[in-house]
C-alpha positions as CSV (number, residue, x, y, z in Angstrom):
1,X,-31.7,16.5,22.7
2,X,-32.1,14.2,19.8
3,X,-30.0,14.5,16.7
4,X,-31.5,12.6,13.5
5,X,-28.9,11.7,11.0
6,X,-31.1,11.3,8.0
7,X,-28.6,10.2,4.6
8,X,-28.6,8.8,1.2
9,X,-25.6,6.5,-0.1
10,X,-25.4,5.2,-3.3
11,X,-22.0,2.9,-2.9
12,X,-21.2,3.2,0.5
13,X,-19.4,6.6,1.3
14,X,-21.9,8.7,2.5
15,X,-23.2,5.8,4.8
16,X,-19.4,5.3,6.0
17,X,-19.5,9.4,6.7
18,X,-22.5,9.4,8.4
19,X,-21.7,6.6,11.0
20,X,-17.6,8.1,11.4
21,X,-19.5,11.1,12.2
22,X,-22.2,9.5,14.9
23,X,-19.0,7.5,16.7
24,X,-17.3,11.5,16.9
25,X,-20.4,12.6,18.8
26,X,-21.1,10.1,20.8
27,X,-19.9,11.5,23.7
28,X,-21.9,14.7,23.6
29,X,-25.0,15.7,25.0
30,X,-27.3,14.0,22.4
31,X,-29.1,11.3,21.5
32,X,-28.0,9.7,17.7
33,X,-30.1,8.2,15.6
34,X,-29.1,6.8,12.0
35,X,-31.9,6.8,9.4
36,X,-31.3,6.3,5.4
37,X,-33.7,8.0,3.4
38,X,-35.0,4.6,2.2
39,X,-36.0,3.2,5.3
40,X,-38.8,5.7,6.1
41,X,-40.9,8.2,4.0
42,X,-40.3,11.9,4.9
43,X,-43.7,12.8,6.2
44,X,-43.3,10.0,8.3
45,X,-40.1,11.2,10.3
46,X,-40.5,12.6,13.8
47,X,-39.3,13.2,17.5
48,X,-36.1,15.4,16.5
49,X,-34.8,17.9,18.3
50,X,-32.0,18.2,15.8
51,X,-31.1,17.5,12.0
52,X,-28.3,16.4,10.3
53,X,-28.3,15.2,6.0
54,X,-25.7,14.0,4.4
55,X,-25.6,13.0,0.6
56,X,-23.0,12.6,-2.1
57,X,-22.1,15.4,-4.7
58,X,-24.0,15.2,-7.8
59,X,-23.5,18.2,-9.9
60,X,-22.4,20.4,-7.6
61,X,-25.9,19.6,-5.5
62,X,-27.2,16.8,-3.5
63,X,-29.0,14.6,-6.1
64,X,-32.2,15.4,-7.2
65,X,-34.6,12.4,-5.8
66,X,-33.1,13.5,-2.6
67,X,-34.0,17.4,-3.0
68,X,-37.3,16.7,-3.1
69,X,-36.9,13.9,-0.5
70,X,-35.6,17.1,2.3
71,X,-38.7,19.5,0.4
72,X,-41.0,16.9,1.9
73,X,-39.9,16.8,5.5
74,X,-41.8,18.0,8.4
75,X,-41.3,21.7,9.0
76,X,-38.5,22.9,10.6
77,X,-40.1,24.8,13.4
78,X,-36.9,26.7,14.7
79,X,-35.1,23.2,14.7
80,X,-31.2,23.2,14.1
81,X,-29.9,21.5,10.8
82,X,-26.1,20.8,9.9
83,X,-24.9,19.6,6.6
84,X,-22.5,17.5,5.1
85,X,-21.7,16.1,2.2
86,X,-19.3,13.3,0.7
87,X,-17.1,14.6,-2.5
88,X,-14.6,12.8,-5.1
89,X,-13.2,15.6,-6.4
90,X,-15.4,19.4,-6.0
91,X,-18.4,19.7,-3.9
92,X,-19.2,23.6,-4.7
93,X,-21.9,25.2,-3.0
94,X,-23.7,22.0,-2.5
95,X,-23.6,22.1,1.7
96,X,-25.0,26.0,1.0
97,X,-27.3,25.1,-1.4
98,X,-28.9,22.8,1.1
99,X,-28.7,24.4,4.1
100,X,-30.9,26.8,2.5
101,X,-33.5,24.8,1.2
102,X,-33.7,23.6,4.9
103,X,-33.9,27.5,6.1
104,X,-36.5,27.8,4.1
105,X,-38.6,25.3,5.6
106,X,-38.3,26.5,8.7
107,X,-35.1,25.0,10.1
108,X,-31.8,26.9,11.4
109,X,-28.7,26.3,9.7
110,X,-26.1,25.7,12.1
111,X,-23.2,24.8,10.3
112,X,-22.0,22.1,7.2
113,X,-18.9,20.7,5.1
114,X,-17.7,18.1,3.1
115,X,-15.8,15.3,3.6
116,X,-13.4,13.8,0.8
117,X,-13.8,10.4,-0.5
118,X,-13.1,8.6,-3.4
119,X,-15.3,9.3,-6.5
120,X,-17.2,5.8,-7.4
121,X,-17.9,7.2,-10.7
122,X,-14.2,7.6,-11.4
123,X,-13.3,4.4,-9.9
124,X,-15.2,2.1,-11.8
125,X,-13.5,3.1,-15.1
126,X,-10.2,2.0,-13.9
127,X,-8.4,-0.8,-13.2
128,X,-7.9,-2.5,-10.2
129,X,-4.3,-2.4,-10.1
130,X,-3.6,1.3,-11.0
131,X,-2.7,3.5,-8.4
132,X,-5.7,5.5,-8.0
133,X,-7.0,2.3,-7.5
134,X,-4.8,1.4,-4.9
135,X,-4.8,4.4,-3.3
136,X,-8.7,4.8,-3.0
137,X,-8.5,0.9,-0.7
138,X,-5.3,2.2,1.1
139,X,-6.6,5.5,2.5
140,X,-6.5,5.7,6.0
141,X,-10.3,5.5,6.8
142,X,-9.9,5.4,10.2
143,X,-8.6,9.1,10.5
144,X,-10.8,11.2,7.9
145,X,-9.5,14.7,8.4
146,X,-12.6,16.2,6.7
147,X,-14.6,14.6,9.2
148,X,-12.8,15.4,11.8
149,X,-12.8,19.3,11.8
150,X,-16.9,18.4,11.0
151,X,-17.0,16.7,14.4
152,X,-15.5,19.0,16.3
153,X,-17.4,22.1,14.9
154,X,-20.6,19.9,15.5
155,X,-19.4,19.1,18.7
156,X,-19.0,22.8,19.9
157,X,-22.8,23.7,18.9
158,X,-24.1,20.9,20.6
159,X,-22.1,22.1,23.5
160,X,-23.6,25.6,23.7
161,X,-26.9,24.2,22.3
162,X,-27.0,21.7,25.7
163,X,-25.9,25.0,28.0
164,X,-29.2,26.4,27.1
165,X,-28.2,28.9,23.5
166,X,-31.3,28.7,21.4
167,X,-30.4,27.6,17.7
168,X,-31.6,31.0,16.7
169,X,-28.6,32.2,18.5
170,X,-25.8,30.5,16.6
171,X,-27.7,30.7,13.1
172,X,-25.2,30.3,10.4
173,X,-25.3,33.5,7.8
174,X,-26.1,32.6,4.5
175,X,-27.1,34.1,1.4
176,X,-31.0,35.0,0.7
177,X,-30.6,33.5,-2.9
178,X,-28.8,30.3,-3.5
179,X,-27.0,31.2,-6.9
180,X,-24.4,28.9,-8.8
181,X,-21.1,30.5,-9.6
182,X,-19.4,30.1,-12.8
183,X,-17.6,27.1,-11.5
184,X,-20.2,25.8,-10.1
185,X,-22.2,25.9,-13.7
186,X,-19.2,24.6,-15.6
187,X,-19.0,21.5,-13.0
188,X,-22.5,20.7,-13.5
189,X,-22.8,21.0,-17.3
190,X,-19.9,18.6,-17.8
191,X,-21.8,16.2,-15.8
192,X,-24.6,16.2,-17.5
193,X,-22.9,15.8,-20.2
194,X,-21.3,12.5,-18.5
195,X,-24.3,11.1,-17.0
196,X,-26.1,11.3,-20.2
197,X,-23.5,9.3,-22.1
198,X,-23.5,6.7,-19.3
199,X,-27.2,6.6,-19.0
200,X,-27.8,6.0,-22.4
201,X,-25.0,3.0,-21.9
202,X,-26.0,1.6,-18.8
203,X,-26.7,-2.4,-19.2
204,X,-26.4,-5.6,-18.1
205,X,-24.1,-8.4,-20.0
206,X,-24.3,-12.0,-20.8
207,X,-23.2,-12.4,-17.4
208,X,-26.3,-11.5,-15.7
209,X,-28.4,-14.1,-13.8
210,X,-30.9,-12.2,-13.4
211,X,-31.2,-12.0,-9.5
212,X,-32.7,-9.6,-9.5
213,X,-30.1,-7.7,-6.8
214,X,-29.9,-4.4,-9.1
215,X,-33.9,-3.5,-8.8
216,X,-34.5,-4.4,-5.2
217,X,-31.9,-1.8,-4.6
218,X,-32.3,1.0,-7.0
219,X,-32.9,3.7,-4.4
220,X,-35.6,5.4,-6.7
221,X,-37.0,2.5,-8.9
222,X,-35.9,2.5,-12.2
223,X,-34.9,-1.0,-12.9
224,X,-37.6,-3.9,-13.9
225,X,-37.2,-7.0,-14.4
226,X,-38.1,-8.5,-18.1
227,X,-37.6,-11.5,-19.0
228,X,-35.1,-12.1,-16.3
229,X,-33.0,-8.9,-17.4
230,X,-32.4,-5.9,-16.0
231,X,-34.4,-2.7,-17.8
232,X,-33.0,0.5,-16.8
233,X,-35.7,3.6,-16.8
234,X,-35.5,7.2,-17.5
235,X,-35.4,8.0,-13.5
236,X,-32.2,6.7,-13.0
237,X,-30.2,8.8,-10.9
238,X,-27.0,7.4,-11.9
239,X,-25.8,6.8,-8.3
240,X,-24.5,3.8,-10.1
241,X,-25.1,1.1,-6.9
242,X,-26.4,-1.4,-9.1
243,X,-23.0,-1.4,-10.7
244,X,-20.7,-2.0,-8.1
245,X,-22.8,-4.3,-6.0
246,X,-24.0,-6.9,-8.9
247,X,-22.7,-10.0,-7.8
248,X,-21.5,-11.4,-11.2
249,X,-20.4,-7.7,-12.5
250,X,-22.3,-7.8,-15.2
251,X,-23.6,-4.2,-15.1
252,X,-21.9,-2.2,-17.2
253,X,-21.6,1.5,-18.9
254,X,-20.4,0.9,-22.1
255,X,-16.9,-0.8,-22.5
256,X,-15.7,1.6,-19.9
257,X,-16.3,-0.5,-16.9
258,X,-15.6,-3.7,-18.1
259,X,-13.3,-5.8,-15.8
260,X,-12.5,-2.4,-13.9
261,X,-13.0,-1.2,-10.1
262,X,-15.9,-2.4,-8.2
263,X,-16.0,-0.4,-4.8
264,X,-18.3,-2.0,-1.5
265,X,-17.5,1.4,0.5
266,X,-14.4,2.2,2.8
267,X,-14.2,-1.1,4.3
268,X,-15.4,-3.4,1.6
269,X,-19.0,-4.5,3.5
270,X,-21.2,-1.8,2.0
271,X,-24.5,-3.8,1.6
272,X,-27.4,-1.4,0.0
273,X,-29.9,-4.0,0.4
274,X,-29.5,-3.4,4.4
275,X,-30.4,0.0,3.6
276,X,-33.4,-0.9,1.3
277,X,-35.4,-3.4,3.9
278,X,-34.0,-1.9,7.3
């Protein structure tokens, strides 16, 4: 069997996930392949046996761009699909939500969770010697809990999956309608309400050299560069990589991020750019 694990990472977390989760299953009865969305267009993906997305929480969803990313995949054709997702603080029905937009197109849900990491978003308002801080780059990333329980439910499917169980067979019940719960709305509206106030803010400063870094990066192509400064469009998905990962931090939101946390993923070595021109 082959096992794609097809994610999208804005500061490194997901990307982190999704390659903790690959070194769990190594020693099962699959083949693993690693794919970011950005290295291939959806049409284009093929020779699967099995699925696997992961994505960070946006809104109690997987971000938009990468909604319509999964809508434009080849169809499912009875192929098994697990889930996962990469949370700072709630994820909501966001695993469900996409587990059934995978159903629909023809794939079996199998099974799905998310993993808890620490919110970029909240980090890069903060100083770098607070103790959220220091607790978000002290966190034992070599023993993720979340992921762990993942693995091992993973593990057992591809088990009974290799002993000759169709995916039919272990089909995960979900709900015919994927409907938000109050929660679930109240989550979402507040960050809208946030990620309009920091899109409307988001700029660089008079430390910007104009590299160009922040554009070849965006991971849906709303920066251009003008006059040697960055422009920032009304796509931005506010995955905020161009933020952490300028080189002279000179991408800001506002006052709120100036001289706070900038975060390179778990182990400080998050490079986007790999992801952009693998």
């Amino acid at each position: 069997m082959n096992l794609l694990i097809l994610y999208f990472s804005g500061t490194g977390n997901t990307d982190y996930t999704a390659r903790y989760l690959a070194d769990g299953l190594a020693g099962q009865p699959v083949q693993i392949r690693l794919q970011a969305i950005e290295q291939q267009p959806p049409s284009t993906i093929e020779d699967f046996d099995l699925l696997m997305t992961g994505f960070p929480v946006y809104a109690c969803d997987a971000p938009r761009f990468y909604q319509a990313y999964l809508d434009n995949l080849p169809p499912g054709r009875g192929r098994g699909a697990f889930v996962f997702c990469t949370k700072g603080a709630y994820a909501g029905g966001a695993v469900r939500r996409s587990l059934q937009r995978l159903a629909s197109q023809g794939y079996v849900p199998l099974h799905g969770g998310s993993v808890l990491m620490p919110g970029t978003d909240g980090l890069s308002t903060i100083s770098e010697d607070s103790w959220l801080a220091r607790k978000a780059f002290e966190k034992d990333y070599d023993h993720l809990e979340d992921a762990d329980r993942l693995i091992d439910r993973f593990a057992a499917i591809l088990i009974d999956l290799a002993g000759g169980r169709r995916p039919e067979d272990l089909r995960l019940s979900l709900p015919t309608r994927s409907r938000r719960g109050l929660t679930d709305r109240i989550w979402a509206w507040l960050y809208q309400l946030t990620e309009d106030y920091a899109r409307a803010r988001l700029h660089a400063d008079s430390h910007c050299q104009g590299c160009g870094l922040c554009a070849r990066t965006c991971p849906v192509g709303a920066i251009e560069i003008v006059d040697h400064r960055p422009t920032f469009g009304d796509s931005c998905a506010l995955c905020i990589r161009c933020l952490h990962n300028c080189p002279q931090r000179a991408i800001q939101i506002g006052r709120l991020t100036v001289g706070k946390v900038r975060w390179h993923g778990p182990r400080g070595d998050f490079t986007p750019l790999r992801l952009r021109e693998g």
